[in-house]
C-alpha positions as CSV (number, residue, x, y, z in Angstrom):
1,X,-4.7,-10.0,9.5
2,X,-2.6,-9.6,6.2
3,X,-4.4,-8.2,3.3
4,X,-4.4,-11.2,0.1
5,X,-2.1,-9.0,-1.5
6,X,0.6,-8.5,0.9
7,X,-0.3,-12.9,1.3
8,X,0.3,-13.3,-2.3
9,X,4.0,-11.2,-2.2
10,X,4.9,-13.5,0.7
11,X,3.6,-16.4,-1.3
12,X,5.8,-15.3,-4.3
13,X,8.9,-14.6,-2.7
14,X,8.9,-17.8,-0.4
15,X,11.0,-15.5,2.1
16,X,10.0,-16.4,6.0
17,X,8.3,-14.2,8.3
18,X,9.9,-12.9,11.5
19,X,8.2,-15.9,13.3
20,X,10.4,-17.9,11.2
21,X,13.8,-16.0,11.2
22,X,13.3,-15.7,15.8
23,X,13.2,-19.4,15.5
24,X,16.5,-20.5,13.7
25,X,18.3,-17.7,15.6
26,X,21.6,-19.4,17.3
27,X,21.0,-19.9,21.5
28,X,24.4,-21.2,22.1
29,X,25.6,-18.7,24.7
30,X,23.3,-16.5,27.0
31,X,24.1,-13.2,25.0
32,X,22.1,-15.5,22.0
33,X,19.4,-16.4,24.3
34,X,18.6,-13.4,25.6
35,X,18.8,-11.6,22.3
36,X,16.3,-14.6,20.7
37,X,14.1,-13.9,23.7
38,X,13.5,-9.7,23.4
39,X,13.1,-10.1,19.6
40,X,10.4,-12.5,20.4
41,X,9.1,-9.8,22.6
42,X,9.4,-7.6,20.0
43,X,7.1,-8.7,18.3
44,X,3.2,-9.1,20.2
45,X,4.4,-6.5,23.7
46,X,0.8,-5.8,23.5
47,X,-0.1,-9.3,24.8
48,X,2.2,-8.6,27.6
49,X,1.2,-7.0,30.7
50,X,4.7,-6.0,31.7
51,X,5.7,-5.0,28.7
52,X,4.2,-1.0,28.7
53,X,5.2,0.0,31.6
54,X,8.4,-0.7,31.3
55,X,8.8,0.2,27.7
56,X,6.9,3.6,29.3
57,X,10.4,3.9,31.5
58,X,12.7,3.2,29.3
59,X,11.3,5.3,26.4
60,X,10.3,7.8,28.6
61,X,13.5,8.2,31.1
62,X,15.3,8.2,28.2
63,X,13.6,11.6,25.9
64,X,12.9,13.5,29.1
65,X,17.1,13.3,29.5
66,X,17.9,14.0,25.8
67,X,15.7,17.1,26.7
68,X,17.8,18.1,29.2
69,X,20.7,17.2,27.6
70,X,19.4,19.9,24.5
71,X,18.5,22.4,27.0
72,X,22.2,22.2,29.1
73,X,24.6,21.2,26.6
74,X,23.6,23.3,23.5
75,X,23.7,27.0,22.9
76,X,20.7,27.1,21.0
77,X,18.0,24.5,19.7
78,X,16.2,25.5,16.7
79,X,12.9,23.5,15.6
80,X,10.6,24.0,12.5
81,X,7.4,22.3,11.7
82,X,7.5,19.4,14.5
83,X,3.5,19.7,14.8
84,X,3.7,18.4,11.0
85,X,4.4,14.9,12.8
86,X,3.1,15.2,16.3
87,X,-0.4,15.9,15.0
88,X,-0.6,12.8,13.2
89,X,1.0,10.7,15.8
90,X,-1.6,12.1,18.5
91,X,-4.4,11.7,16.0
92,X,-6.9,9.5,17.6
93,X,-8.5,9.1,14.5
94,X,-5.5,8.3,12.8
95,X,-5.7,4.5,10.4
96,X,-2.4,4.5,8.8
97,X,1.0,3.5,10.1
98,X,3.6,6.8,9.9
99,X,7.3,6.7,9.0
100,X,10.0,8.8,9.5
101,X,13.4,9.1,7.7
102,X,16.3,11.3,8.4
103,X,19.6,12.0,7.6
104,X,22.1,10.3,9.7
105,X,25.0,12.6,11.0
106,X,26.4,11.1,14.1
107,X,25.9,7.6,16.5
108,X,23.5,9.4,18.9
109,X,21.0,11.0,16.4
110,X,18.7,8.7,18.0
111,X,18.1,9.0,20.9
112,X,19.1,12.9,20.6
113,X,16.9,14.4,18.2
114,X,13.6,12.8,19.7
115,X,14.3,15.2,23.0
116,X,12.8,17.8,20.7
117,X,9.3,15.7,21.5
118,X,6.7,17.5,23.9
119,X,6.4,16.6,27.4
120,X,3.0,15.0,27.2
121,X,4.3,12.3,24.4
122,X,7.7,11.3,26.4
123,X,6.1,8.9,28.4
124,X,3.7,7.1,25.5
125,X,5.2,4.1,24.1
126,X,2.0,4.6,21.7
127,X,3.6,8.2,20.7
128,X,7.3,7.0,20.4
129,X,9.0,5.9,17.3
130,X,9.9,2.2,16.6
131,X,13.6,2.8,15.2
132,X,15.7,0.3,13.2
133,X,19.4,0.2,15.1
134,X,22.2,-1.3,14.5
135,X,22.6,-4.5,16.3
136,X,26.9,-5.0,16.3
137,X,26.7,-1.5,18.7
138,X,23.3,-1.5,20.3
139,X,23.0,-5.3,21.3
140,X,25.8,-6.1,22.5
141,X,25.0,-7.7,26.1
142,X,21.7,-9.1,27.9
143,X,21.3,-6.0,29.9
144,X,21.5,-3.6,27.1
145,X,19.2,-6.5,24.7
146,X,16.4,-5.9,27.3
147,X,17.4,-2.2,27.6
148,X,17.2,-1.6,23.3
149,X,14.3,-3.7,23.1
150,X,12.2,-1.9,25.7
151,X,13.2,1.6,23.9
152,X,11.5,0.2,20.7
153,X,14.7,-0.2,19.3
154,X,14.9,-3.0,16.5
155,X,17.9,-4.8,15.6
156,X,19.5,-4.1,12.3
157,X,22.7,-6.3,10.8
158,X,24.3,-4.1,7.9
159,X,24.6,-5.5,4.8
160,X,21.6,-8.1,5.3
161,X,19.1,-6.7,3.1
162,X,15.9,-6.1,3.0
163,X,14.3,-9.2,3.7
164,X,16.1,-9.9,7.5
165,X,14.6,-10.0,10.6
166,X,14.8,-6.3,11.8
167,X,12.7,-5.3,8.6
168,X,10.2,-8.2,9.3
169,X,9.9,-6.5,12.6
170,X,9.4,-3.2,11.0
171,X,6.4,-4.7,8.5
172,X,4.8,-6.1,11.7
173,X,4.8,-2.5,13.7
174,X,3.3,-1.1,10.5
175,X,0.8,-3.5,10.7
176,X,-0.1,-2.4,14.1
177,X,-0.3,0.8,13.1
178,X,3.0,2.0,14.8
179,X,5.3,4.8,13.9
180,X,8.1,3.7,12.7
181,X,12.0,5.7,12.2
182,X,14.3,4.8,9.7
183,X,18.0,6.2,8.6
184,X,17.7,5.3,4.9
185,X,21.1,6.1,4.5
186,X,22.4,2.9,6.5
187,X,25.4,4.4,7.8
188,X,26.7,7.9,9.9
189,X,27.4,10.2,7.1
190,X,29.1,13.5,8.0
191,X,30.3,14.0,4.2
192,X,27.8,16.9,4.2
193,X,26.1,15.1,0.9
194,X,24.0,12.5,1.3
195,X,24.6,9.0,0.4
196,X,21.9,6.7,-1.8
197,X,19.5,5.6,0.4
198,X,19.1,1.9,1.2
199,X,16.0,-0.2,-0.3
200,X,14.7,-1.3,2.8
201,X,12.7,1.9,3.6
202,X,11.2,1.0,0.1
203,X,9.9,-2.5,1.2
204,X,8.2,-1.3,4.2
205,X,6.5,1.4,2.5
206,X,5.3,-1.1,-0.3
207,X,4.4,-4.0,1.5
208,X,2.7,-2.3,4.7
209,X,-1.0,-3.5,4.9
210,X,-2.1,-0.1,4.8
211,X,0.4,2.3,2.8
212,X,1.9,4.2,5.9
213,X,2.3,8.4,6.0
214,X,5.7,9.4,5.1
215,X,7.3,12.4,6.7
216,X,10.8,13.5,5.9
217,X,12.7,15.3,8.9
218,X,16.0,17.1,8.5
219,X,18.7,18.2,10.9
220,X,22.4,19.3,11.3
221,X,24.6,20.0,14.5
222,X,25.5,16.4,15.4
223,X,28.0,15.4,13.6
224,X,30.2,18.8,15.6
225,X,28.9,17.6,18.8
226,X,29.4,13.9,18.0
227,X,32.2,13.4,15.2
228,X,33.3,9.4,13.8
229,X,37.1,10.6,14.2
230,X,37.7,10.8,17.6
231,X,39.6,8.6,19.9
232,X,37.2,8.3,22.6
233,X,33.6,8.1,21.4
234,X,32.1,10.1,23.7
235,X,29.6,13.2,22.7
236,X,30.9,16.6,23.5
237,X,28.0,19.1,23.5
238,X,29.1,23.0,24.1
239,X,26.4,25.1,25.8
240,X,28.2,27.9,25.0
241,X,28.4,27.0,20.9
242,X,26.8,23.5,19.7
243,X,23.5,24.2,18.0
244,X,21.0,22.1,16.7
245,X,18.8,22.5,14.0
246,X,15.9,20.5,12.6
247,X,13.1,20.7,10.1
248,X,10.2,18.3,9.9
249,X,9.0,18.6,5.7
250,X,5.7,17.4,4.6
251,X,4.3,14.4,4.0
252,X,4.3,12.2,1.6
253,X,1.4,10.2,0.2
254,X,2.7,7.0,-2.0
255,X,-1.4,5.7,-1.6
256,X,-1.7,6.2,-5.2
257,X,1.5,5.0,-6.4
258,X,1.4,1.5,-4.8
259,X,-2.1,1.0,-6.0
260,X,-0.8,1.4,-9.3
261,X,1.9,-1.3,-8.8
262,X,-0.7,-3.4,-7.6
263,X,-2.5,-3.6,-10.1
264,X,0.4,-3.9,-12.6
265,X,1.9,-6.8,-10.6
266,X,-1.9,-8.5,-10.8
267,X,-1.6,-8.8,-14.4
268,X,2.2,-10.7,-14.5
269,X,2.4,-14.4,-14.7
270,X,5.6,-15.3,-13.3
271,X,7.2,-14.7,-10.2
272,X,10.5,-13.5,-12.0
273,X,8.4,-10.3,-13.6
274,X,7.0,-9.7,-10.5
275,X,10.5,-9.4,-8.6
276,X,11.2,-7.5,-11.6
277,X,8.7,-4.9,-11.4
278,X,8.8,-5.0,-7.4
279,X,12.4,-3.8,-7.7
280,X,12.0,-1.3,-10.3
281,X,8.8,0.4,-8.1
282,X,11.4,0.0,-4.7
283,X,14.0,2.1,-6.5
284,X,11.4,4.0,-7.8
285,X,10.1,4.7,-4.5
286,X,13.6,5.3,-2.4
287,X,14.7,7.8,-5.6
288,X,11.7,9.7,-4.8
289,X,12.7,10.2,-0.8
290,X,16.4,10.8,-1.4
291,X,14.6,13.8,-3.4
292,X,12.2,14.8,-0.9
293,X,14.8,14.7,2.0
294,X,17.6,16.3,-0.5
295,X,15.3,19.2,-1.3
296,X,14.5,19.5,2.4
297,X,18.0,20.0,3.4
298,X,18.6,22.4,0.4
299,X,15.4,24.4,2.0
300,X,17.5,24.4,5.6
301,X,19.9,26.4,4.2
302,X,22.3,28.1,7.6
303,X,20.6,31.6,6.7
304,X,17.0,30.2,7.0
305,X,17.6,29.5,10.7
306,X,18.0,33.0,11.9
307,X,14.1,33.4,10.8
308,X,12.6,30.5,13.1
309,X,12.2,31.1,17.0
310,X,14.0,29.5,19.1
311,X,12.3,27.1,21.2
312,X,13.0,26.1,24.9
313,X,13.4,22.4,25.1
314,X,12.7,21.0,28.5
């Protein structure tokens, strides 16, 4: 159940709920009627008894390959600090949702770097991200709707904002206490700075019923094995010279900080200073993790890598 204060936001911004947004979507053709349909799924797979095991295959078929796909097609797969997220995500005791954000260097970063995960997770839908993905090149036919959808995969439309369906979906996974993945950059950036991230990273963290963990991971290698300008879009991994290298940081607690906004939205009277100050904290808040995830690739410089042990990725 929603908590009054994440019933008062909705109340004040008069914005429907993913309910709401699944039920105007268009079912003219099949392609619309089977993407209406998984998004439904999407959102209660608990209540459905088919639902885990085949989300099990799907998420589970598809890490074990990326795994093999690191160990075969890369020279050399370095990994730092990965128990900083597995040992919250394994936590029984764990009563907060988690999200990740990365940078984003190449089309296949997901599923790719999650072949890093251990063996014993691969085949937990309860230990696999939920990752927001863009619809126009995941979702493109029934078979790969079901496919996407079964691989926790939400459906993201670009230039949307932050109050469309796919971040709806994302607030309800938080509420369940789900891990959740986003690129807060938006786009594949192989520039080699990274760009301003988008505010929808902010909204889940401030409106999740229970402020969810934050843990910044960092990685490079991709964008060689998998660059935007090529003619066929095809990954080309080298065994004998692509490396990857990733960095999980520490998390981030924003407990403290959304209390405080809170309280300081409690005390407006119109809904025009609320939306004021709820845009002010959001910039606030994705500022802070363009920092944390900037200072965590300055921290990964090429040198550092030579010190961390190479680990075997089957």
């Amino acid at each position: 159940m929603a908590t009054d204060s994440n019933q008062r936001l909705s109340v004040d911004r008069c914005r429907p709920g993913a309910a709401e947004l699944i039920s105007v979507l268009p079912r003219d053709t099949r392609h619309e009627r089977s993407f209406a349909y998984w998004a439904d799924k999407q959102l209660a797979p608990q209540g459905l008894w088919w639902w885990r095991p085949l989300s099990s295959a799907v998420v589970g078929v598809s890490t074990t390959a990326m795994g093999v796909l690191l160990s075969l097609g890369f020279k050399r797969v370095v990994v730092e600090g990965l128990h900083k997220l597995t040992d919250i995500i394994e936590d029984p005791l764990r009563s907060r949702p988690v999200i990740t954000i990365a940078n984003h260097e190449s089309t296949l970063d997901d599923p790719i770097m999650w072949g890093v995960m251990p063996m014993r997770m691969r085949w937990n839908p309860d230990y696999s991200r939920w990752t927001l993905g863009a619809r126009e090149l995941l979702y493109k036919n029934p078979v790969l709707n079901g496919f996407f959808a079964l691989g926790q995969t939400i459906p993201t439309v670009r230039g949307d904002g932050i109050y469309q369906l796919a971040v709806e979906i994302g607030l309800r996974k938080l509420a369940e206490n789900k891990w959740v993945h986003v690129f807060p950059e938006g786009i594949v950036n192989q520039s080699g700075r990274m760009l301003r991230f988008k505010w929808g990273v902010g909204r889940l963290i401030m409106e999740s019923e229970r402020t969810p963990v934050v843990i910044p991971m960092y990685f490079r290698g991709m964008k060689e094995v998998m660059p935007l300008r090529q003619k066929v879009p095809l990954p080309h991994p080298n065994p004998f010279k692509s490396e990857l290298f990733l960095r999980v940081g520490d998390a981030v607690d924003f407990t403290a900080q959304i209390k405080k906004w809170k309280c300081a939205r409690e005390k407006l009277l119109t809904v025009e200073e609320r939306e004021r100050l709820d845009e002010r904290v959001r910039i606030e808040i994705v500022d802070q993790l363009w920092g944390t995830l900037d200072k965590l690739k300055a921290e990964s410089a090429p040198e550092l890598a030579n010190n961390i042990v190479n680990l075997g990725i089957s």
